[in-house]
C-alpha positions as CSV (number, residue, x, y, z in Angstrom):
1,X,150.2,10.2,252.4
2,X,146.6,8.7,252.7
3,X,145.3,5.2,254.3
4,X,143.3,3.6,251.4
5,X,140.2,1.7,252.2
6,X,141.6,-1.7,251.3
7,X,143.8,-0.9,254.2
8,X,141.2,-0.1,256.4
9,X,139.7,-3.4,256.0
10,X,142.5,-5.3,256.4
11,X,143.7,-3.2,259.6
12,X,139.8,-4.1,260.8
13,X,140.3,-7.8,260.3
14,X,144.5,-8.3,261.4
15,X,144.9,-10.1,264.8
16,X,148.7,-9.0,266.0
17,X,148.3,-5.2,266.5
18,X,151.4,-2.9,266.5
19,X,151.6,1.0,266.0
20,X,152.6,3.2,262.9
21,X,152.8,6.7,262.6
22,X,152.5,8.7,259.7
23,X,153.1,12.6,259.1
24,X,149.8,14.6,259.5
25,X,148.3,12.0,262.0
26,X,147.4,12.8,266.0
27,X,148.1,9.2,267.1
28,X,149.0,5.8,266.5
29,X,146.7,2.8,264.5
30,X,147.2,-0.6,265.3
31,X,147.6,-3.0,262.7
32,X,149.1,-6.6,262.5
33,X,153.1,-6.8,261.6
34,X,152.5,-8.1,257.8
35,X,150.2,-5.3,257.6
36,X,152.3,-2.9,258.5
37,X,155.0,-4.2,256.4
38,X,153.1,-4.2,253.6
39,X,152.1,-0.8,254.0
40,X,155.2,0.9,254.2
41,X,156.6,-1.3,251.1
42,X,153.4,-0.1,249.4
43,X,154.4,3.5,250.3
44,X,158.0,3.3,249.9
45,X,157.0,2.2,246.1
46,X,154.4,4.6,245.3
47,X,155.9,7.2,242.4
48,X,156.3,10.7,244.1
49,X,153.7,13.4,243.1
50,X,155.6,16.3,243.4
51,X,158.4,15.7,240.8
52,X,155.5,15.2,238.1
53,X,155.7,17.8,235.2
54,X,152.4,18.5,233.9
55,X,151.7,20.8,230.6
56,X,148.7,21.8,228.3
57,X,147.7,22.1,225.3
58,X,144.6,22.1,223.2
59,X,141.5,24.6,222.4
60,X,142.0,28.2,223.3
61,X,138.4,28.9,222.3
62,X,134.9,27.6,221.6
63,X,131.3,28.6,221.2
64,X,128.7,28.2,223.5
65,X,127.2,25.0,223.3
66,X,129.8,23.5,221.7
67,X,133.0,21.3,223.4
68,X,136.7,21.9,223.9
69,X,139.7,19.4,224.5
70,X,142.3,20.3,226.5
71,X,144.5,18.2,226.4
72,X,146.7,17.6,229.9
73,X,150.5,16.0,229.1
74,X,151.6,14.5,232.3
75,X,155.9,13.5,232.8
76,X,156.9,10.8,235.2
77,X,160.6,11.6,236.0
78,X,161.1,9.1,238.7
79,X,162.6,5.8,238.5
80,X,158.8,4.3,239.9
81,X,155.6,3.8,237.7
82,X,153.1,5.8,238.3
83,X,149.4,4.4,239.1
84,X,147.0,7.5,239.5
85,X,143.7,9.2,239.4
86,X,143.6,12.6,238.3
87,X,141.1,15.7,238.6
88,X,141.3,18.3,236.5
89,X,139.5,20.8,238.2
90,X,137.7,24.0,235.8
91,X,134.6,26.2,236.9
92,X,131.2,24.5,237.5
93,X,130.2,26.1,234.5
94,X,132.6,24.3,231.6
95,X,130.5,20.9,231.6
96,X,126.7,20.6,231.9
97,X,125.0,19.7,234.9
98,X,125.9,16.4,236.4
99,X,129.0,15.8,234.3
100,X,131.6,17.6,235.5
101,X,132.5,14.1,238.0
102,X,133.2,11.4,234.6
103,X,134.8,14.4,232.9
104,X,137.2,15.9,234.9
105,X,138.8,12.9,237.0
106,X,140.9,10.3,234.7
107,X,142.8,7.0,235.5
108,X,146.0,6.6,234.7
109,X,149.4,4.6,234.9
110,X,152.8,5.9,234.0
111,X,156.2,3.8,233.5
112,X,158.9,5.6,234.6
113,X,160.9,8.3,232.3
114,X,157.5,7.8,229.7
115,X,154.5,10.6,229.5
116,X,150.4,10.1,229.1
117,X,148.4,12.8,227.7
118,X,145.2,12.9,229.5
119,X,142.0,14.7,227.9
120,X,139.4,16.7,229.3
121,X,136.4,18.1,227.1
122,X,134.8,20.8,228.3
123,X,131.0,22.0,227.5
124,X,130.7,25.5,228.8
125,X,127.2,26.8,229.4
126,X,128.5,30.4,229.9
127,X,130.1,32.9,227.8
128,X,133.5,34.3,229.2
129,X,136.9,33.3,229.9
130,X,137.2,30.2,231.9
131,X,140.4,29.4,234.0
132,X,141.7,25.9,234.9
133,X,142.3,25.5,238.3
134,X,144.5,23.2,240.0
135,X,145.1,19.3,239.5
136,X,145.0,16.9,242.0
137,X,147.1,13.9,241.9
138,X,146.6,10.4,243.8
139,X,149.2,8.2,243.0
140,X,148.7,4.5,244.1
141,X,151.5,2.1,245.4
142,X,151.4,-1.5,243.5
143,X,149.2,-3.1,246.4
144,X,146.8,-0.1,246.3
145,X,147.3,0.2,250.3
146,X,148.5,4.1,250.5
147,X,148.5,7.0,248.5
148,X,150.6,9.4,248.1
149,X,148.7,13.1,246.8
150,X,149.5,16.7,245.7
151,X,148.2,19.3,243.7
152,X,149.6,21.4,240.6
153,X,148.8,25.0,239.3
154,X,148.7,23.9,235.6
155,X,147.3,27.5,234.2
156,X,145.1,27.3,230.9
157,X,142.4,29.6,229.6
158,X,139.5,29.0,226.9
159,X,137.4,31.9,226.2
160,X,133.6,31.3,225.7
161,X,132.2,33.2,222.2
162,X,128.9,33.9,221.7
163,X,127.1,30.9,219.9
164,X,125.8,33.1,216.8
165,X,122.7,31.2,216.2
166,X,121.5,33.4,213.8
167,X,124.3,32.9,211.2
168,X,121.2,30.8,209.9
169,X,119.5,33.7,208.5
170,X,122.6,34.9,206.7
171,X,122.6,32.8,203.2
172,X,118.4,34.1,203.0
173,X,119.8,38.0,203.4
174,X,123.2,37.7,201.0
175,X,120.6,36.2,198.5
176,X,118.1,39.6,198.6
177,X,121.4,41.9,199.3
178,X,122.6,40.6,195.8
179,X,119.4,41.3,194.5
180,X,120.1,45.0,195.4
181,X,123.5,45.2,195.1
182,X,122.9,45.5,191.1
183,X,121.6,42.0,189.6
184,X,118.1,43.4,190.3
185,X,117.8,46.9,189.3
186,X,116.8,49.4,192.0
187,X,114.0,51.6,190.2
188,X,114.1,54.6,193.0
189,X,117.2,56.9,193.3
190,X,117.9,57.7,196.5
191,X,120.3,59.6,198.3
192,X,122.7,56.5,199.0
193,X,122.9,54.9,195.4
194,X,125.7,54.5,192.5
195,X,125.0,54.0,189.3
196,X,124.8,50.2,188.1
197,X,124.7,49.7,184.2
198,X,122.3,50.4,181.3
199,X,119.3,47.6,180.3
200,X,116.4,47.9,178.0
201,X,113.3,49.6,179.2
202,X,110.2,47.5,180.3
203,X,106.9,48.4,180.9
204,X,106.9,49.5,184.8
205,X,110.1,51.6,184.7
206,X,110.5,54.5,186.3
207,X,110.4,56.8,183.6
208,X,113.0,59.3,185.5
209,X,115.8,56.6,184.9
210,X,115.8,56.7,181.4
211,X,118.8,57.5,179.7
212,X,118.2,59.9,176.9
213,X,121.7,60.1,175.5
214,X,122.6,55.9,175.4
215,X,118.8,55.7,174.0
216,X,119.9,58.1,171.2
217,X,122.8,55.9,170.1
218,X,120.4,53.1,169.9
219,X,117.3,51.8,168.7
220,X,116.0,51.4,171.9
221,X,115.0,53.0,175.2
222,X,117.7,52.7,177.6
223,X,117.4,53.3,181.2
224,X,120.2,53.2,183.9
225,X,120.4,50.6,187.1
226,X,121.6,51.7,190.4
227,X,122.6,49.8,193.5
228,X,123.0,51.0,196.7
229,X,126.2,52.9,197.8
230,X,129.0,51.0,199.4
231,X,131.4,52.0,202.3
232,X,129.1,53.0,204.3
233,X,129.8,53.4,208.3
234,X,127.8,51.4,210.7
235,X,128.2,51.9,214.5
236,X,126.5,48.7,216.5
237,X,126.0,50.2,219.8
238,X,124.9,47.8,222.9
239,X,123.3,48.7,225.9
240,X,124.8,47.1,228.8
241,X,122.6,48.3,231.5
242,X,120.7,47.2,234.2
243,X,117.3,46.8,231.1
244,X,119.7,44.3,229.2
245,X,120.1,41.9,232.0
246,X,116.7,41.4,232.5
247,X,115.9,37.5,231.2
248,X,113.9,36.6,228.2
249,X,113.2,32.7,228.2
250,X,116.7,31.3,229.3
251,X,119.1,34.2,228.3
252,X,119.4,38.0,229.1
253,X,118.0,40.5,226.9
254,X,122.1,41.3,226.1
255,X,122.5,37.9,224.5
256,X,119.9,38.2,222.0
257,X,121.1,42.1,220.9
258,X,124.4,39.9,220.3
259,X,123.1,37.5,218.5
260,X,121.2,40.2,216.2
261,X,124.5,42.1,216.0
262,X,126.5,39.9,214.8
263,X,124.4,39.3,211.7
264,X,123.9,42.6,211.0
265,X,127.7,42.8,211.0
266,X,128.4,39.7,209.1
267,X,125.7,41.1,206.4
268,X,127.3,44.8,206.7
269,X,130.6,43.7,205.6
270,X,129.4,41.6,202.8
271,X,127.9,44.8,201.4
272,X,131.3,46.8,201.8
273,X,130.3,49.0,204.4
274,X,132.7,49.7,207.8
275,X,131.1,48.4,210.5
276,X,132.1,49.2,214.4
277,X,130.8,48.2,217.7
278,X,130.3,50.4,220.9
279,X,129.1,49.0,224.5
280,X,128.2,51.4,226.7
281,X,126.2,51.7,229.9
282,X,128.6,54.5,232.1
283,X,131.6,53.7,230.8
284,X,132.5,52.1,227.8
285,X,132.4,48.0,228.2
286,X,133.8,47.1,224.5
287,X,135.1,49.1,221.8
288,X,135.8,47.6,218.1
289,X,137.1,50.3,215.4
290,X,138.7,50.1,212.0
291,X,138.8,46.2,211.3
292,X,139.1,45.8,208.1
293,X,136.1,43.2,206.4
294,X,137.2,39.7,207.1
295,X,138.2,40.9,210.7
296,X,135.2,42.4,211.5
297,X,133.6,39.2,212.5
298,X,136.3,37.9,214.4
299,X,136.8,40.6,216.6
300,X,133.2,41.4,217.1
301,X,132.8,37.8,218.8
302,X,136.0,37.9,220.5
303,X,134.8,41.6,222.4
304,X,131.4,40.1,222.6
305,X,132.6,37.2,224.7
306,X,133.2,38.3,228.3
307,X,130.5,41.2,227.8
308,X,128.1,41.0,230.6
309,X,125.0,42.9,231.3
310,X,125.7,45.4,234.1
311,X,123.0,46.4,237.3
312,X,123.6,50.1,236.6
313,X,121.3,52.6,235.2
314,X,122.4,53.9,231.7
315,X,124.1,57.4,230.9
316,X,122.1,58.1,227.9
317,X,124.3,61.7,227.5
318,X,127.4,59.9,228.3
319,X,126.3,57.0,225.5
320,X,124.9,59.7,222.7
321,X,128.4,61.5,223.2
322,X,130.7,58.6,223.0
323,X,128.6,57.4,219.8
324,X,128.9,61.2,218.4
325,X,133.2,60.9,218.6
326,X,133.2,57.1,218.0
327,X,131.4,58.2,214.3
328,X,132.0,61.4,214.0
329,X,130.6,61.5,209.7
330,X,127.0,60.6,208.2
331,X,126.4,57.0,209.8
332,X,123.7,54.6,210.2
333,X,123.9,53.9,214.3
334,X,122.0,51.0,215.2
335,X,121.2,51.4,219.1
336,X,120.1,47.8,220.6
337,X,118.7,48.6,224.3
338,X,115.3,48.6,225.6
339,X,111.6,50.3,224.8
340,X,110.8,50.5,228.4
341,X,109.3,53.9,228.8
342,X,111.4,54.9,232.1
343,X,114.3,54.7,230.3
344,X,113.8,56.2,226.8
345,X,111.1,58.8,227.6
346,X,113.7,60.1,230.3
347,X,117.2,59.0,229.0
348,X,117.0,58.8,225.1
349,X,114.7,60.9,223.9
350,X,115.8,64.2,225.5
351,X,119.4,63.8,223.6
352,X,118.1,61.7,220.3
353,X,118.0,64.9,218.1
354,X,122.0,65.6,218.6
355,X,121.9,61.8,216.7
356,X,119.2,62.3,214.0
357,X,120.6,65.6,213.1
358,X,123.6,64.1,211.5
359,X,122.6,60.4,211.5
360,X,120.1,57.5,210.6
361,X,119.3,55.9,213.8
362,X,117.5,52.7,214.2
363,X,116.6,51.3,217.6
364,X,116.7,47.5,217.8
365,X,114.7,46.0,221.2
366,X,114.1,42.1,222.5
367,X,110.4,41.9,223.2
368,X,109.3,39.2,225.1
369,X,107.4,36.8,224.0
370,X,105.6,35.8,227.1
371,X,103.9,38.4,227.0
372,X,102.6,37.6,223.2
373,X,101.3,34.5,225.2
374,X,99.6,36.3,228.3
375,X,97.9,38.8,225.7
376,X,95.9,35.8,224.6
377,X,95.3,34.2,227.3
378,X,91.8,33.1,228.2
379,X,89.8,31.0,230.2
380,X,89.8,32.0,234.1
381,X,89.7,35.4,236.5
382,X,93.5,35.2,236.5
383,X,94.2,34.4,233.1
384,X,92.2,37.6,232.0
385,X,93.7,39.5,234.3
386,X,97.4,38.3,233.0
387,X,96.0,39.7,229.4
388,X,94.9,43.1,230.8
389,X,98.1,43.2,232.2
390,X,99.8,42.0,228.9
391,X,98.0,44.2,226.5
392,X,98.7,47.7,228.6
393,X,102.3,46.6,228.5
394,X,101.5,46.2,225.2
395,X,100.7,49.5,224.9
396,X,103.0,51.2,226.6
397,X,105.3,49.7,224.2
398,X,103.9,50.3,221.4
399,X,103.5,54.4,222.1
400,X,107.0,54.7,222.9
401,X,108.1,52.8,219.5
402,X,105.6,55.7,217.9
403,X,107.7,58.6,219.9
404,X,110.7,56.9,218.7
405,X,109.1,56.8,214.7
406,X,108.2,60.5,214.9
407,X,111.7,61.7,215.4
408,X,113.0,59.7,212.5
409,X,114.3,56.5,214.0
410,X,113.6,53.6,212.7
411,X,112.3,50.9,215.4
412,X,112.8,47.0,215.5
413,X,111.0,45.7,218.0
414,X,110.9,41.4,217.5
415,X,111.5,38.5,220.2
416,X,114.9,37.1,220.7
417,X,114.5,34.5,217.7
418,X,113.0,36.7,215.6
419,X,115.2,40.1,216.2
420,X,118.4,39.2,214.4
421,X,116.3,38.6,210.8
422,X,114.1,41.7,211.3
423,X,117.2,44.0,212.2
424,X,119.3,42.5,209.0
425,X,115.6,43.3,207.1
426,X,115.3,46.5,208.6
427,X,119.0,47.3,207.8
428,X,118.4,46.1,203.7
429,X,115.1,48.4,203.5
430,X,117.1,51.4,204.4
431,X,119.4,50.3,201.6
432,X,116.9,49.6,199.1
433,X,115.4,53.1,200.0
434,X,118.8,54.8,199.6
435,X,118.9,56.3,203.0
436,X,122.7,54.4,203.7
């Protein structure tokens, strides 16, 4: 029970003081007689908190950056309407800044036996799951003198997906996959192509794709189409160490390796190849297998979503040996972690051979692009300094990318807007070349 301020100011201005007491309170408060009789009518017909039965429903699930409605179904079983103000409490992190006050508390009244559904949107700015917490009820008596108030554990989850922002790319790389997958004839055979069908023979063909025995049958010269090979296994494999939580612009470095993931996965299983994700820094943090191609996506973003980067160095053995059993036949692993030098001179490239000698590696890396803008800065003592600075970690970059290059591996190395397209172009080169 709680003293409203309308009562307050009434108390402040009555002229025949008496006592009340009320539960919870260390001594008495004067107030005139009518006063006090309206207060205790006003309590007496405030609805009881306690007996309300509260339920949810609603979104179970939303991307980043977009909203989700729970909705929150509220029973009045007594015999008195209920007048109330609700919060609906969730982590500081399901609204933006500043708006978690005019979206979490609600107004409210109730006639007895009768229900209200009440509902709450949420705007996460965090990936993960996020928990409701409890809701507070104050529930007014018809004068608005006391309150009556209590709490209920109404448990409800909504789980926080990557927001996928490259998904824009994807329309731009089915268009050229189609071109290779046999509409546009592939003019090289390489290790990882089928035979297509037979056209005519132009003026540029490659004269090793002719075929003799259809141009026998014919009057003219026929030469065979390939495309590139389909089910082929892909193993995404994330770096969730201490490198990927370093932040580039407003986001970890792991957010952007996501983001670039999930495209290369949505474009995989377009082309018919298996695709599988590994996260890994000393222990495995995620671990999707055998989905079959309209699952692939779906689970992908649903193991993405409560990944976070962890402040632990990376077991580069314990990651190349998991990778080795999680695809155990010819693969195309696609590693997304740093080109630091610390970390690959002495963690990757001591056990990258045990990978290239039975698979085609490409390493995938989120540069950042502030350092593009230092590089070519100008103008005062400090600003030149910033681009000494800039180009020799320039450098340094670029030199391990070349160590990576000369053991086979090919390297992506783009900033976070630009990584996803370059690793889904990277990914159709090695098709087109008939390495996959």
């Amino acid at each position: 029970m709680a003293l409203t301020g309308r009562t307050a100011l009434l108390a402040a201005i009555g002229s025949l003081p008496v006592g009340i007491w009320a539960p919870g309170w260390t001594g008495m408060l004067a107030v005139n007689a009518p006063l006090a009789l309206a207060c205790a009518c006003d309590f007496a017909l405030a609805a009881p908190v306690r007996r309300l039965r509260l339920t949810r429903s609603g979104d179970t699930s939303a991307r980043l950056g977009e909203t989700a409605d729970i909705d929150l179904t509220v029973t009045n079983p007594s015999g008195r309407p209920l007048r109330a103000e609700l919060r609906d409490a969730w982590p500081p992190s399901s609204w933006q800044p500043g708006t978690e006050v005019a979206a979490s508390r609600h107004r409210s009244t109730i006639p007895a036996g009768e229900r209200r559904r009440l509902t709450t949107r949420l705007r996460p700015t965090r990936r993960g799951d996020h928990h409701a917490d409890r809701v507070t009820i104050r529930s007014y008596g018809p004068l608005g003198l006391f309150t009556r108030q209590g709490s209920h554990q109404v448990p409800w989850t909504v789980r926080v997906l990557p927001p996928f922002a490259s998904r824009k790319h994807l329309p731009s790389k089915l268009a050229r996959l189609r071109e290779l997958d046999g509409r546009t004839s592939v003019l090289t055979r390489g290790q990882g192509t089928e035979f297509d069908s037979l056209r005519d023979y132009v003026p540029g063909d490659d004269t090793r794709s002719i075929d003799w025995r259809a141009t026998a049958r014919q009057s003219t010269v026929a030469v065979r189409t390939w495309r590139p090979e389909r089910d082929r296994h892909i193993l995404l494999v994330l770096d969730t160490g201490r490198t990927s939580a370093g932040r580039v612009g407003d986001a970890p470095r792991l957010d952007a390796s996501m983001d670039a993931a999930l495209l290369l996965a949505a474009l995989a299983s377009r082309a018919g190849d298996r695709v599988d994700l590994l996260a890994y820094d000393r222990r495995v943090r995620a671990l999707v297998q055998g989905r079959a191609a309209g699952e692939v996506l779906p689970s992908l973003v649903n193991a993405l979503a409560t990944l976070e980067p962890e402040l632990i160095e990376t077991d580069a053995r314990g990651l190349t040996a998991t990778a080795l059993r999680t695809a155990p036949r010819s693969s195309l692993i696609v590693l997304l972690t740093s080109l630091d030098t610390a970390p690959v001179e002495e963690g990757l490239l001591p056990v990258l051979s045990r990978l290239t000698k039975r698979h085609t590696v490409l390493v995938a890396s989120v540069a950042d692009p502030h350092i593009e803008q230092m590089a070519t800065s100008r103008g005062t003592t400090e600003a030149v300094y910033d681009a000494a600075a800039a180009a020799q970690a320039q450098s340094e970059r670029h030199r391990t990318a070349e160590q990576l290059t000369r053991r086979g591996v090919t390297v992506v190395d783009a900033t976070p807007d630009e990584l996803a397209p370059a690793l889904a172009d990277a990914y159709l080169s090695l098709k087109a070349a008939g390495r996959l």
